[in-house]
C-alpha positions, -999 to +999 in steps of 0.1 A: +077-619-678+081-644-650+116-635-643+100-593-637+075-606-621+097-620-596+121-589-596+094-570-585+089-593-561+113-595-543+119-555-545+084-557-528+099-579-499+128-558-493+109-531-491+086-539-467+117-553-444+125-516-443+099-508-433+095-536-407+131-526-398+119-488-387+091-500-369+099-528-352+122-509-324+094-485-321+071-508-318+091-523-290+096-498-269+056-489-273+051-526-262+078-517-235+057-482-222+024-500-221+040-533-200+053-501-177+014-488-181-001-520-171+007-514-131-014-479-128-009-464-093-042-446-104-034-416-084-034-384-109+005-371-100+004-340-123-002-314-098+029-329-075+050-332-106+043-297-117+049-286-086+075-256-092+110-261-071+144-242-071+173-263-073+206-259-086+203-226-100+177-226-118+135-228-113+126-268-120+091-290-119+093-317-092+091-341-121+130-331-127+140-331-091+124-369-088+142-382-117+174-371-104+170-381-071+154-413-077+179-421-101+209-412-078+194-437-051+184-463-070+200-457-103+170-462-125+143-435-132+119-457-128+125-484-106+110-518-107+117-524-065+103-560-050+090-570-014+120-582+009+121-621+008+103-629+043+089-601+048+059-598+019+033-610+045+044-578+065+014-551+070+040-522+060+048-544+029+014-554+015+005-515+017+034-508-004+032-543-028-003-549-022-004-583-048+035-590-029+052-587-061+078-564-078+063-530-088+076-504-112+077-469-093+070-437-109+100-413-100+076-384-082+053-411-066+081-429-052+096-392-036+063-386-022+063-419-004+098-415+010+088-385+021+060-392+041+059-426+051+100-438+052+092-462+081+081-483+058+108-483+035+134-491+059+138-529+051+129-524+012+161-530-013+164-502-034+197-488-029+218-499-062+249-521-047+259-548-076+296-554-069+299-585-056+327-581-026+307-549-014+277-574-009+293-605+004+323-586+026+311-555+035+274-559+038+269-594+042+242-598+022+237-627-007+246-619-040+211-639-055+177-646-047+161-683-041+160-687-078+192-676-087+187-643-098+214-614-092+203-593-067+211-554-073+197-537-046+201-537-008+180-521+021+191-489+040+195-510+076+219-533+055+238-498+056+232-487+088+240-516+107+271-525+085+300-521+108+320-537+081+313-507+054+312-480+079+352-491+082+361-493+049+342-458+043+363-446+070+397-461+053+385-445+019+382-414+036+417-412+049+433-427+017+415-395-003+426-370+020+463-386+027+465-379-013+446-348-016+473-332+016+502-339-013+481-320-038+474-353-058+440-365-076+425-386-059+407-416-084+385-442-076+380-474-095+362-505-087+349-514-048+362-477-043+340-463-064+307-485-059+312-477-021+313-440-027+281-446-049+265-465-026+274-440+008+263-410-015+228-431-021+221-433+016+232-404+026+206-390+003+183-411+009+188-404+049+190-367+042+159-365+021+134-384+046+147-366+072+116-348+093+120-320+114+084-325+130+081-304+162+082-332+184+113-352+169+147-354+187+175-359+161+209-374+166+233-349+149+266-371+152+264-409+148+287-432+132+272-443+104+239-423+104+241-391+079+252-360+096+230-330+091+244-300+077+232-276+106+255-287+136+287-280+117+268-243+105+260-242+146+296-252+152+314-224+123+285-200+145+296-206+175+335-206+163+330-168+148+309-155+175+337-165+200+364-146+177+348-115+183+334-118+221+362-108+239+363-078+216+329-066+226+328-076+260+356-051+263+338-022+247+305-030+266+333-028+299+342+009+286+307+018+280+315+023+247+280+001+240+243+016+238+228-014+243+210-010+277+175+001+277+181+038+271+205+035+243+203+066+220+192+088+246+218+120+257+233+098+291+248+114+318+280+097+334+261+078+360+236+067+335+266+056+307+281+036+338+245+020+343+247+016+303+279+001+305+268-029+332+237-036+314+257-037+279+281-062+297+253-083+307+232-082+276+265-095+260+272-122+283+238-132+281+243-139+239+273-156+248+259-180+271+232-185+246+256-193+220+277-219+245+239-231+257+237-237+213+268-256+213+264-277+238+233-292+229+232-295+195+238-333+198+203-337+217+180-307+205+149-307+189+146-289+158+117-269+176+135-258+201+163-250+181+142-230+158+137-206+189+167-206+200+179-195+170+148-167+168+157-156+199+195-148+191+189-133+162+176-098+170+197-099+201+232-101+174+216-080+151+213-051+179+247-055+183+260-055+151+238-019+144+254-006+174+294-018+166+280+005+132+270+033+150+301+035+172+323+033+139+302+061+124+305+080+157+346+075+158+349+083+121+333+118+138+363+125+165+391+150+157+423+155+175+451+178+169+487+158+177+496+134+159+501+104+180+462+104+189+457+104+152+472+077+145+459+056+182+427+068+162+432+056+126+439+022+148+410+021+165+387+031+137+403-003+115+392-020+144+364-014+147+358-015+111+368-052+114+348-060+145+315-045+125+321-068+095+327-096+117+296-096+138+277-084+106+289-117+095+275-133+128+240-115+122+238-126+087+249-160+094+225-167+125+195-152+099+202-177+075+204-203+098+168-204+107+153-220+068+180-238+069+176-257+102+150-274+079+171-277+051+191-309+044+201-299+011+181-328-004+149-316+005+129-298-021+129-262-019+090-249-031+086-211-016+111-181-024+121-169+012+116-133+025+149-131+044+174-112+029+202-131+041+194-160+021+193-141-012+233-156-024+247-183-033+265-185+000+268-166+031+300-154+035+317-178+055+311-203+022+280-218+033+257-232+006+224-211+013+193-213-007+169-179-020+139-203-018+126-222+019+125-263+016+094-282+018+099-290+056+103-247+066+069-247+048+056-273+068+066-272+099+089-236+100+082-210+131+068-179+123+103-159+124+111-186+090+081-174+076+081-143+080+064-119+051+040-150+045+002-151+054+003-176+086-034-184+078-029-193+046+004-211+053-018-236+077-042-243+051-018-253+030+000-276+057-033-292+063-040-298+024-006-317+024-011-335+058-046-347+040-028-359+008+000-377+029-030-392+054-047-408+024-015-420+006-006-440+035-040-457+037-034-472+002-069-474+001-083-473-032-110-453-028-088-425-012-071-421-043-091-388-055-085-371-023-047-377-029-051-359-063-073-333-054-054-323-017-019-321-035-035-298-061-049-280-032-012-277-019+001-267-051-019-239-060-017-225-020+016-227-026+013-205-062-006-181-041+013-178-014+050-173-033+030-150-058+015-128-031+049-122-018+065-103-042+061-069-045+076-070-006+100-093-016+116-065-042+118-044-018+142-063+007+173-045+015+200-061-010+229-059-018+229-043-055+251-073-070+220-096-057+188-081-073+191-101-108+189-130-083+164-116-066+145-114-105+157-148-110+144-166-080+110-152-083+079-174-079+070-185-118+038-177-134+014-204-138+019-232-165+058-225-162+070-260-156+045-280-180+071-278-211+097-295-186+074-323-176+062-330-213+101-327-221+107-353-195+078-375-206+082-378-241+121-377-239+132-366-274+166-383-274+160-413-271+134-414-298+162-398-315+189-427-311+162-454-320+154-434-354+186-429-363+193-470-355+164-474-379+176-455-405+212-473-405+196-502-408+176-495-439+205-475-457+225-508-448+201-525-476+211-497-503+241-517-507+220-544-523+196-548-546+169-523-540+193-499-535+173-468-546+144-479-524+166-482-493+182-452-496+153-427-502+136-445-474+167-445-451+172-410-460+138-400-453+139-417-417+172-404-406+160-367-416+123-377-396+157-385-364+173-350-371+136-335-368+132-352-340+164-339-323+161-303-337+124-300-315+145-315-284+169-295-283+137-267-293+129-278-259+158-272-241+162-242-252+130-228-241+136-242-211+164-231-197+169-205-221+206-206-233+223-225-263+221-264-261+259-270-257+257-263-220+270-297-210+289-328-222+257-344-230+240-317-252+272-312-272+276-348-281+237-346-290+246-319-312+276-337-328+253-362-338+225-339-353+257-321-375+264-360-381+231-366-400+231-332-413+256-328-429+250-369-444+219-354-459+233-325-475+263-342-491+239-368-505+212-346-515+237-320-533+241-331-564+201-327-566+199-295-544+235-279-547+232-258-581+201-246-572+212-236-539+247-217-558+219-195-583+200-186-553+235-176-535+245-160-566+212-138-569+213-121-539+250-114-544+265-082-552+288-076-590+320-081-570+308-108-545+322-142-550+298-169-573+277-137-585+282-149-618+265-178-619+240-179-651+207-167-636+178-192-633+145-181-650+124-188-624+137-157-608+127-136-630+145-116-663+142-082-671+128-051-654+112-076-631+141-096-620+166-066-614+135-051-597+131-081-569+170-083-570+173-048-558+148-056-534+168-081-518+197-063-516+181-031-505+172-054-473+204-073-473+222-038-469+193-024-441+197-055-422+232-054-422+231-021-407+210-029-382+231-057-372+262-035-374+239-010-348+234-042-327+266-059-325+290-026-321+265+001-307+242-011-284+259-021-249+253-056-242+278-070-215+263-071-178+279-033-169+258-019-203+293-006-207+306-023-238+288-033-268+296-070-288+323-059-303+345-028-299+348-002-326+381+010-312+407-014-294+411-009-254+451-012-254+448+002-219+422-022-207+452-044-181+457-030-148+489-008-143+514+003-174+502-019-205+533-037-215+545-038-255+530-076-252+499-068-241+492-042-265+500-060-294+475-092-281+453-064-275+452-050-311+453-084-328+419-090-308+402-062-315+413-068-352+399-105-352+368-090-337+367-072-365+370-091-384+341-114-370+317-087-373+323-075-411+317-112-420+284-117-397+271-081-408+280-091-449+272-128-449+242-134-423+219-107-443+231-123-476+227-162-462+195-153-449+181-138-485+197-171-500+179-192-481+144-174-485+150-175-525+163-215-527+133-223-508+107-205-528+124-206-563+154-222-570+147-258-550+114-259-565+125-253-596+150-285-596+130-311-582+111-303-616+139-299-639+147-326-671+181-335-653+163-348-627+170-389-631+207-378-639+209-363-607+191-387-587+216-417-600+249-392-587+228-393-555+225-433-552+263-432-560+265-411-527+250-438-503+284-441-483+276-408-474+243-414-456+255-450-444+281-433-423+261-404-416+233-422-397+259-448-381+278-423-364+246-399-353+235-435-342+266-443-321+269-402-312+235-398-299+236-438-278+268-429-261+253-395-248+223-411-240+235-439-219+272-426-210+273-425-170+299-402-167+278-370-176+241-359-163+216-356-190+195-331-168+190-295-174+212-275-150+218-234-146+253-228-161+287-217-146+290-178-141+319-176-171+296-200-197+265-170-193+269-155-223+248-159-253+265-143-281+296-163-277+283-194-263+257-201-295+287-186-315+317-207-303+307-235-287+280-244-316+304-236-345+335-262-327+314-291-320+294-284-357+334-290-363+335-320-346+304-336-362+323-332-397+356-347-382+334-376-366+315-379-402+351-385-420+361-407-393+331-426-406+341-429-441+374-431-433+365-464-415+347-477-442+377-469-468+403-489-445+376-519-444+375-521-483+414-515-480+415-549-455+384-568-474+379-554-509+398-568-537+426-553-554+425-554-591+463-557-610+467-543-646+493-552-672+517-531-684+490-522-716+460-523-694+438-493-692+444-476-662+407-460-649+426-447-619+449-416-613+470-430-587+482-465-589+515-484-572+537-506-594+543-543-582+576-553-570+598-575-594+599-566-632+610-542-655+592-506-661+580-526-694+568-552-678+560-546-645+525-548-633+501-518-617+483-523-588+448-508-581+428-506-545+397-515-545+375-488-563+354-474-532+385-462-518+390-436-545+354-422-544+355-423-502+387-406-496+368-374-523+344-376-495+365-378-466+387-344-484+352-328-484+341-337-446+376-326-434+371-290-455+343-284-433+363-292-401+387-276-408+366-242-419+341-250-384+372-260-363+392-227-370+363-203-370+348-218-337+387-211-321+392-177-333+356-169-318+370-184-289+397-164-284+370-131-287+351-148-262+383-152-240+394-113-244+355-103-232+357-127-204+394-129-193+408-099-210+436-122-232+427-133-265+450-165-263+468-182-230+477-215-239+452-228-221+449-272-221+417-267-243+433-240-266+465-262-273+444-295-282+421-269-302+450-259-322+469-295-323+436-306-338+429-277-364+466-285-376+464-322-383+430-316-401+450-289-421+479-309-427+457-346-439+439-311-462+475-301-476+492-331-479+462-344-501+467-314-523+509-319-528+502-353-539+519-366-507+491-383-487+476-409-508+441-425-506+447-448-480+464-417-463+431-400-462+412-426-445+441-436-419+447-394-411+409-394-407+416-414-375+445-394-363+423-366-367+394-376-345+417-388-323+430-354-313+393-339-316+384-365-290+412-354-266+407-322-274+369-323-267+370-351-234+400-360-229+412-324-214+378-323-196+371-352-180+408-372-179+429-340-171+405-309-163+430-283-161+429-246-169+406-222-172+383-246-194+385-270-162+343-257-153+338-281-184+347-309-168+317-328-152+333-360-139+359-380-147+362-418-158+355-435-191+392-431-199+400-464-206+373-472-226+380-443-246+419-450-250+403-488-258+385-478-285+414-459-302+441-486-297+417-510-315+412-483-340+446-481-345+449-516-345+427-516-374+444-494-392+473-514-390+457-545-405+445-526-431+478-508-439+495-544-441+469-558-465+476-527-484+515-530-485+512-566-489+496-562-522+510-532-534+544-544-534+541-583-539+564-601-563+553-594-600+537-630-613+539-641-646+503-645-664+514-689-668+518-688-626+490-668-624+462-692-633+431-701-619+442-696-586+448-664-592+415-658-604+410-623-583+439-605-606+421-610-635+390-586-633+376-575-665+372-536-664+334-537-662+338-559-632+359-531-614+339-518-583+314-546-579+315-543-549+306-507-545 
């Protein structure tokens, strides 16, 4: 009685240290949000963080564009930034740290300061420098505080007046470009790359808090100060308008220009000649504009380069109309002989050149006017009414943006404003004045007025950009520009409020803690409340795939495409495959039958497992071939509706083609189609086929499967008298969910935390915008690479009971419990000895040949869809693209560790070592030709680069491991054979009984 007494006990105990185990990190980083709450800035942000901006493609909250820029400056999201050391008596300091000690900032409060009071943050450290020769040599500042304490952070006049890092920035410069000229990569590592980091910091920083108020006078071209964007536009202006000058100074000469005061009037000869003079003066006066532009951009004020800039533009654009009309009007000449025919042909390419070229000017000096108050850090908050700006570049390759920046708003003339209510645009300018006035008191009681005026702001703002457009659809366009035009319009209200919660609650990294918590419980099924453990375990690490699945949820709805945009998302992913497929290979021998009858319901006579005896909860009789001929009924109409979708309906961006083609396009290539190219041709269209007869059969039948398991079948299980029997198969698969939540563990950290990618939510590259093929391949390849990390996994733990476990030997009479065995060296047949592995080995390399099925069926499927995707988008099914060849490489070792097993010529200890080979090549295959050699048409992929040697680290200790492993495994697979009198006591391991064999699993 005592001794299960005390059994329960101590099942009690471990118990409860689960459960201590799950919520101890939680509880941590609760304790960690409310240390972070206990410094309140008591100024409601939510207005300013919902703010709506467009940036980087794509319609964002403020919120996101403070994060990243906060983080880019000062490398945390939320800084924790402390007084200078001298200076924490200063008035400027004791506004910003009014107690004069370190204070966490909140990213969109800290913005709003820099951007209306950056005096005062000119001698505060927040710039992120930590290498310690860019402090002491380059900057010349200490390396700790008066207490000892590394210092990370360093003031923007420790840049600025740096003469030291303004030469080495210089010297990096050259270096890049001296390798760049011999068409090299140019790589930077250590003091390199933290200089580059910090010079990219400041600049941002300088380029964000830059004010264009009406009165400033900015210095375009100092040494070390940022240099705005606008005098090199000015500069490319002035370049192109004095390409074409000469050009139209010698048709205004010939009075071949209406641009005097009575252009488009019948003229007579004297008054063309009067026409001509005052066309030659109306052009020399643009041109001494323009040279008036150039040389004093150095010195002048934004204002008066704002009107400047107003003034030209009307004044080119009256020239490019006429240069239109005059090719029009020579396209309208006819001569008889031939020689004036062709002098004409001449003259009207000319001029067709000389039109485009100062249409170009026009459009260029139009665009130039938001984007005077545009640094391209600035946030951009109102969609613009000027046509010009409507691309993603002008045409000379200059970034524009579709939406005016903060400062146009704020302090633009009315020519930058134009289509906008003036009246309405100075009440808004004096709302944000008022919020910015009483954040710089840091008065207390002025706190509701900074609330209330930026909500003010805000919802002018709404007004204002909502107002706008049924005008702004009407803007003469191009017609390749009005899905941007769509795109770019001002969102409804509420449309950013699903970003900020997404950015408050951040799903992933309560994902990576639960999944840490559920290793560590299913680490305890391993001992002695093993059942406990792992149901507990299990149920936590599903609770960290729920938690992911409603992250990614909100990704989706957010920016509205698959989430395997970036790097980051499709690691994320990896990791939620990871700890699915743990669950279901656990779970199966409780689930998996019921899961085959449902399958086999819905299934027609000659499907495959139709067979399967039927379960009575469905149903016998009348009744059951009644509901089964319901289901298939709506398995065949849904089939046909998807066939109507997929290869009727056009769906590319020309509504020309559907999904998939009914007939193959062999004459699709430009020119004569070659014998090669009709041949890759057919073979596509054949695979495409192929594709859509297995989505059109199986989706309508995996769909009614699932509906039945979950209302019937399942149910019916979890009840049944085999229960217990089934639940002890599913304890004997804990491996499976030990390796599972590890990996989805490590998966989900390393995207988390990994510097090389950006976590944020960006618009994706042109070739990527497709979501058919995007959900369909990219999803289906890294599913594949979750089940090739997952028998990494096991693989790993094989080759540490392969190192660690103990063998067990047999004599020659022995039992053997084991199919495959190695005889020990020395010895007859008769008398020779048999060697097993340890026991787990056996039942982990089954699992491993399972995992690697899967990647194997995911790896192959997600390539073939691939190359569909390829033949919509490029037009060739297969190129041997970088990506491609790894794809392949990888498929083929998977396949050959798959057939090997099933020849008998890879062994068990071959399983778990190709398991590492395997994700090996999925690991170059997936980074590797991204981020350490971008190449190819997959090159958009690539994000960054770096984090190579860690990677190739991480594999050569692998490998290393595997060595050990493999030389405990020859060691005592092929040890001299021992008599049983030198065997003894001290060879106590050899002699195992059979019940002892797998104690240790």
């Amino acid at each position: 009685m005592f001794s299960r007494e005390l059994v329960r006990m101590k099942k009690r105990a471990l118990t409860g240290f689960c459960i201590f185990t799950l919520l101890l990190p939680l509880a941590a980083f609760g304790l960690s949000g409310s240390v972070r709450g206990a410094e309140p800035t008591r100024i409601d942000w939510s207005a300013w963080q919902k703010l709506p901006l467009f940036e980087d493609g794509r319609i964002k909250p403020m919120d996101t564009f403070a994060r990243r820029i906060v983080e880019k400056i000062t490398g945390r999201v939320n800084p924790t930034l402390a007084p200078p050391a001298g200076l924490s008596d200063n008035e400027a300091m004791r506004k910003l740290f009014p107690d004069g000690r370190p204070r966490t900032w909140s990213a969109p409060e800290l913005v709003f300061s820099w951007l209306v009071e950056p005096e005062k943050w000119e001698n505060v450290p927040f710039l992120a420098a930590t290498h310690e020769t860019l402090r002491s040599q380059l900057l010349g500042v200490p390396l700790t505080d008066v207490s000892g304490h590394r210092l990370k952070y360093v003031t923007p006049q420790d840049v600025e007046k740096s003469v030291a890092f303004e030469n080495y920035l210089r010297d990096l410069s050259r270096r890049r470009k001296e390798v760049e000229d011999r068409g090299g990569r140019f790589r930077m590592t250590g003091l390199d790359l933290h200089v580059a980091r910090l010079w990219d910091a400041y600049a941002t920083y300088r380029l964000l808090t830059f004010i264009p108020r009406p009165d400033s006078r900015v210095g375009f071209s100092p040494p070390i100060k940022v240099v705005h964007p606008v005098p090199r536009r000015v500069e490319r202006l002035v370049d192109l308008w004095e390409s074409v000058q000469p050009q139209i100074t010698q048709l205004a000469e010939m009075g071949a220009l209406r641009l005097g005061e009575d252009a488009g009037q019948t003229q007579s000869t004297d008054d063309a000649a009067r026409n001509g003079k005052e066309a030659q003066q109306f052009v020399e006066e643009v041109a001494r504009e323009f040279a008036a532009l150039s040389n004093s951009i150095d010195t002048i004020s934004v204002s008066e380069l704002d009107r400047r800039v107003a003034s030209l533009q009307p004044k080119v654009r009256r020239i490019a109309l006429e240069l239109e009309s005059l090719r029009h009007r020579a396209f309208q000449v006819n001569v008889r002989s031939e020689g004036d025919a062709q002098r004409l042909d001449s003259l009207r390419s000319q001029l067709r050149l000389l039109a485009s070229r100062v249409h170009t000017v026009a459009q260029e000096l139009e665009a130039l006017g938001p984007m005077i108050y545009d640094t391209g850090s600035v946030p951009n908050v109102l969609p613009a009414m000027i046509p010009a700006c409507l691309s993603t570049e002008t045409q000379t390759g200059e970034p524009v943006s579709p939406w005016l920046s903060l400062w146009a708003v704020l302090y633009g003339s009315p020519d930058v404003l134009r289509g906008y209510d003036l009246a309405r645009i100075k009440q808004a300018r004096q709302w944000f004045e008022k919020a910015a006035a009483a954040y710089r008191s840091h008065d207390p009681a002025e706190t509701d007025n900074v609330s209330q005026s930026l909500a003010q702001f805000a919802g002018l703002l709404a007004d204002l950009g909502r107002s706008i457009e049924p005008e702004r659809r009407k803007l003469p366009v191009d017609e390749a520009h009005h899905d941007l035009l769509a795109q770019t319009a001002y969102p409804p209200s509420g449309y950013t409020d699903l970003e900020v919660f997404y950015n408050a609650f951040d799903p992933f990294r309560w994902a990576w803690i639960t999944n840490l918590c559920a290793f560590g419980i299913l680490l305890l099924s391993v001992g002695r409340v093993r059942r406990v453990a792992l149901f507990v375990g299990l149920g936590v690490l599903v609770l960290a795939q729920v938690i992911t699945a409603v992250g990614f949820g909100m990704r989706v709805a957010i920016s509205g495409w698959a989430p395997v945009t970036n790097m980051f998302e499709s690691i994320v992913f990896v990791s939620f495959v990871i700890g699915i497929l743990g669950i279901w290979f656990v779970v199966q021998p409780v689930l998996g039958e019921a899961v085959r009858r449902a399958w086999s319901f819905v299934s027609l006579r000659f499907e495959p497992l139709a067979r399967i005896a039927p379960d009575e909860n469905l149903g016998s009789g009348v009744m059951g071939r009644a509901i089964k001929g319901g289901i298939v009924a709506g398995r065949l109409i849904l089939g046909g509706v998807l066939f109507y979708y997929l290869a009727v309906v056009p769906y590319d961006v020309g509504k020309s083609r559907a999904m998939f083609d009914l007939v193959p396009e062999i004459t699709r290539s430009l020119g004569t189609p070659s014998l090669t190219s009709v041949v890759m041709n057919i073979l596509g269209w054949l695979v495409g086929m192929c594709i859509l007869l297995c989505i059109v059969w199986l989706a309508p039948r995996f769909l009614a499967a699932a509906a039945v398991a979950a209302l019937s079948t399942i149910p019916a299980a979890l009840r049944g008298p085999e229960l217990r029997a089934k639940i002890d198969h599913v304890v004997q698969r804990s491996p499976f969910a030990i390796a599972a939540a590890g990996l989805a563990f490590l998966t989900a950290v390393i995207a988390y935390f990994s510097p090389v990618w950006d976590k944020g939510i960006e618009a994706l590259q042109p070739v990527l915008r497709d979501r058919l093929w995007l959900f369909a391949h990219v999803l289906t390849v890294t599913a594949g690479y979750g089940a090739g990390l997952l028998a990494w996994g096991l693989g790993n733990i094989a080759l540490g009971y392969y190192l660690f476990g103990r063998y067990r030997y047999l004599e020659p009479g022995e039992r053997r419990l084991r199919g495959e065995r190695h005889r020990a060296q020395g010895g007859t047949t008769t008398t020779a000895a048999f060697v097993e592995a340890p026991e787990p080995c056996y039942t982990l390399a089954q699992y491993i040949y399972k995992c690697v099925q899967v990647a194997v069926i995911l790896l192959t499927a997600g390539t073939i869809l691939g190359g569909v995707w390829a033949d919509r988008a490029w037009g060739r099914f297969w190129g041997w693209d970088p990506k491609e060849v790894w794809a392949l490489i990888s498929i083929l070792v998977y396949m050959a560790l798959l057939h090997g097993r099933y020849a008998g010529w890879v062994n068990t200890f071959g399983m778990a070592a190709g398991s590492v080979f395997g994700m090996i090549s999925v690991v170059w295959a997936w980074y590797g030709t991204n981020f350490l050699m971008p190449a190819g048409l997959h090159a958009y992929a690539g994000e960054g680069s770096g984090g190579g040697l860690y990677v190739v680290a991480a594999f050569t200790a692998n490998l290393l491991f595997v060595g050990l492993a493999w030389a405990r495994y020859r060691r005592e697979t092929h040890r001299e054979q021992m008599t049983p009198q030198t065997r003894g006591a001290s060879a106590g391991e050899q002699h195992r009984k059979p019940h002892e064999v797998g104690a240790v699993s």
